[in-house]
C-alpha positions in Angstrom: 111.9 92.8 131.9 109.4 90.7 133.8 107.6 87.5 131.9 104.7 89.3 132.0 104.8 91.1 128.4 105.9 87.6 126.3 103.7 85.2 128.6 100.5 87.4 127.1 101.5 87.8 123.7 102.3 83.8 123.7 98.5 83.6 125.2 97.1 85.3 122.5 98.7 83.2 120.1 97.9 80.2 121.6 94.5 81.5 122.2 93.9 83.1 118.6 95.1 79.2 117.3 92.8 77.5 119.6 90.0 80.0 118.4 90.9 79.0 114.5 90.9 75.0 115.3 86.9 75.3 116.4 86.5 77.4 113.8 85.9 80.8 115.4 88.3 82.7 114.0 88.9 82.6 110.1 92.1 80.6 109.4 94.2 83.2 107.5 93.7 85.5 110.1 95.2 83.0 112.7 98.1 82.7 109.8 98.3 86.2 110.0 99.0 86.3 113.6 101.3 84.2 114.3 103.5 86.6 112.3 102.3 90.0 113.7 102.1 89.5 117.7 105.7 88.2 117.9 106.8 91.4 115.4 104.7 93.4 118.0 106.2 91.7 120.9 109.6 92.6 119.2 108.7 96.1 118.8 106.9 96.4 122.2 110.7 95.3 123.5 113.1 97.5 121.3 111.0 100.5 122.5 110.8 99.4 126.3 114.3 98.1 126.3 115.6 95.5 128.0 115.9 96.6 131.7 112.3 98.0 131.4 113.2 101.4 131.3 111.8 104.1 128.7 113.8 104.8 125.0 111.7 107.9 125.0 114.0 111.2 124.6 114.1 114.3 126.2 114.5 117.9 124.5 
């Protein structure tokens, strides 16, 4: 798997907290995130797999 997946989810929590600090973004949605993206990240990875390759089967 390259970094390239994880290195933008990280960004958008970083950026979503960053956005909540000045006031931007509400602060319970920034709560919020920092629970979904990394349960999205984990999902994004189950279904991807590891080596990259597709879980998708075929009939």
């Amino acid at each position: 798997m390259s970094l390239k997946t994880p290195l933008l989810f990280a960004g958008a929590i970083i950026a979503i907290a960053v956005l909540a600090v000045f006031d931007i973004v509400p602060e319970e949605f920034a709560q919020f995130s920092v629970i979904l993206f990394p349960a999205l990240a984990a999902i994004h990875i189950a279904r991807t797999g590891s080596c990259g390759c597709s879980t998708k089967m075929r009939a």
